[in-house]
N, C-alpha and C positions, 0 to 999 in steps of 0.2 A: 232617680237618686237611690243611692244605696242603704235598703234598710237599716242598718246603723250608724250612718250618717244623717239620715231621716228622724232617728227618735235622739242623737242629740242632740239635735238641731230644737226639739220639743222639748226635749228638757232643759235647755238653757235658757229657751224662753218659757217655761212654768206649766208648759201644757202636757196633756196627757200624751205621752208617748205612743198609745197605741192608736187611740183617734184624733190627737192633733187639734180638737175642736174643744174644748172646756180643758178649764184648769183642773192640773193632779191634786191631790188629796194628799193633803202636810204628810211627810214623812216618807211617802208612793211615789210611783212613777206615774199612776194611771188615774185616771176619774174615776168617781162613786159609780156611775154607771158602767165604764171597764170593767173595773173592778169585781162589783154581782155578777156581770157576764162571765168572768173567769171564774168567780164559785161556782155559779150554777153547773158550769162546763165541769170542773171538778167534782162538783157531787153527782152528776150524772154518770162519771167514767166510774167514780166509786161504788154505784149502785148495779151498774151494769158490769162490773167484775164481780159483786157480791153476789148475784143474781148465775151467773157461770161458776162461779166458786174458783175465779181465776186469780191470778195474783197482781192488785193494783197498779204496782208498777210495770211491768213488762205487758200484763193483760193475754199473756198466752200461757202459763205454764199454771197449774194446782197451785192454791196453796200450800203451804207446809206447814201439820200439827205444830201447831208451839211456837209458827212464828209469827203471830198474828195474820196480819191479811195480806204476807208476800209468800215466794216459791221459796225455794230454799237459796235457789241462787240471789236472787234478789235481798232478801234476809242477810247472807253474808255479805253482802257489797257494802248494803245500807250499814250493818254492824264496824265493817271496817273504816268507812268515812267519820261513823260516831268516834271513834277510838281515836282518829287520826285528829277529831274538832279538839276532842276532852284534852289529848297530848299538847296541844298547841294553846291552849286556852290555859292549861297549867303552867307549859315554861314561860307565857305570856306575863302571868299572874307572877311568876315567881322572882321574874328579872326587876 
């Protein structure tokens, strides 16, 4: 079966999408126990970018002075989607 076919077949029935076996957590897709497994996964890639002085998201390029913990290409990508949420979220607001 096709993985997204798979997790909405779990989420219509209330379970965890990613293991199928316990109920998600109000609001989640995923169980408490999914769930710490994806932090943990997360703060590892964070620590081992930090550790390389690599840029979190892509995890190959420098970071770049002044843009916290991405490259510079990275920085502008993330910069532009902020830009493009705040635009949308104001004419959202405004209508």
């Amino acid at each position: 079966m096709p993985e997204p076919d798979r997790a909405a077949e779990r989420r219509a029935a209330g379970l965890c999408t990613s293991c199928g076996s316990e109920p998600h957590v109000p609001g989640r897709t995923r169980c408490e126990r999914c769930l710490e497994d994806a932090r943990e996964r997360a703060r590892e890639r964070r620590e081992r970018a930090a550790r390389g002085g690599l840029c979190e998201a892509c995890m190959r390029r420098r970071r770049a002075a002044g843009r916290g913990n991405r490259c510079a290409a990275c920085a502008d990508r993330y910069l532009a989607r902020q830009l493009d949420r705040e635009r949308e979220k104001r004419r959202a607001d405004h209508d």
